[in-house]
ZAMARGU-4260 file (C-alpha; in steps of 0.2 Angstrom, whole numbers, plus 5000, padded with zeros to 4 digits):
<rodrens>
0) 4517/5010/4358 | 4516/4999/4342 | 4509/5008/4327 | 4510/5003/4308 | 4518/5018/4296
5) 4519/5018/4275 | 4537/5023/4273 | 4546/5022/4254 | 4555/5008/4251 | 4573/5016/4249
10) 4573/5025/4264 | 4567/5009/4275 | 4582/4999/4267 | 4593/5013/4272 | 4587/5012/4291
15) 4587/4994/4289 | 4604/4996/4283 | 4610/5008/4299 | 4599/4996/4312 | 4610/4983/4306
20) 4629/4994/4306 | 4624/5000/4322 | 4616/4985/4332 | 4601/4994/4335 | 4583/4991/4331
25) 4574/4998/4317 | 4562/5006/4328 | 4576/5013/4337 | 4583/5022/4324 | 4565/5028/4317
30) 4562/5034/4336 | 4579/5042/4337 | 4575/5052/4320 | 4558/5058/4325 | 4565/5066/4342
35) 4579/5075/4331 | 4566/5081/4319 | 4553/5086/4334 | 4568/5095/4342 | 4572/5104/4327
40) 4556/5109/4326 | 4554/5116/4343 | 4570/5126/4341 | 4561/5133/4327 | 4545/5139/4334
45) 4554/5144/4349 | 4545/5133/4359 | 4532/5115/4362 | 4524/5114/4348 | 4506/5121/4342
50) 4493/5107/4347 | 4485/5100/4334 | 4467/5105/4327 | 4452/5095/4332 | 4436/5095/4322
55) 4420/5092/4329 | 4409/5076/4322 | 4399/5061/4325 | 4411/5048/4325 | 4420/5037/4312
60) 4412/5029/4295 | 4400/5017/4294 | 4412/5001/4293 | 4426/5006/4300 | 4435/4995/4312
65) 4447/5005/4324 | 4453/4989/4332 | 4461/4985/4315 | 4477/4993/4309 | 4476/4985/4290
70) 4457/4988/4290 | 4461/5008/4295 | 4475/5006/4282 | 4462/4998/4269 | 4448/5013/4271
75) 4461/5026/4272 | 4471/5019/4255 | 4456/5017/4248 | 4457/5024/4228 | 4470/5034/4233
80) 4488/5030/4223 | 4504/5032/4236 | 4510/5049/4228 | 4493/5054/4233 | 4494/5051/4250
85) 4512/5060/4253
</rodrens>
């Protein structure tokens, strides 16, 4: 699947910097780091994890364009410094 993250500029010039030693992908790497982190995770909690909480509603904001990564980017960073959105 193809998604678009925010990640801090150090740490992606580290990954980039390991992709590279390594002759593997970015995305490789940022893959292989989520699955160590998800594992930890289930060790922890001594199982899968939790599922994650749905909210009931009608729909998404007038204007937003779900076909459009930078657009869902745009409204969700909207106002909002990067510190912010940590």
């Amino acid at each position: 699947m193809r998604t678009t993250i925010s990640i801090d500029d150090e740490l992606y010039r580290a990954v980039k910097e390991q992709a590279a030693r390594s002759g593997r992908t970015i995305g490789e790497i940022i893959e292989d780091a989520v699955r160590r982190s998800l594992s930890r995770l289930r060790e922890q909690t001594g199982g899968p994890l939790p599922p994650l909480p749905t909210y009931g509603g009608s729909g998404v904001l007038p204007g937003v364009d779900l076909t459009s990564n930078a657009a869902l980017r745009d409204v969700m960073d909207a106002g909002e410094s990067v510190d912010a959105l940590r």
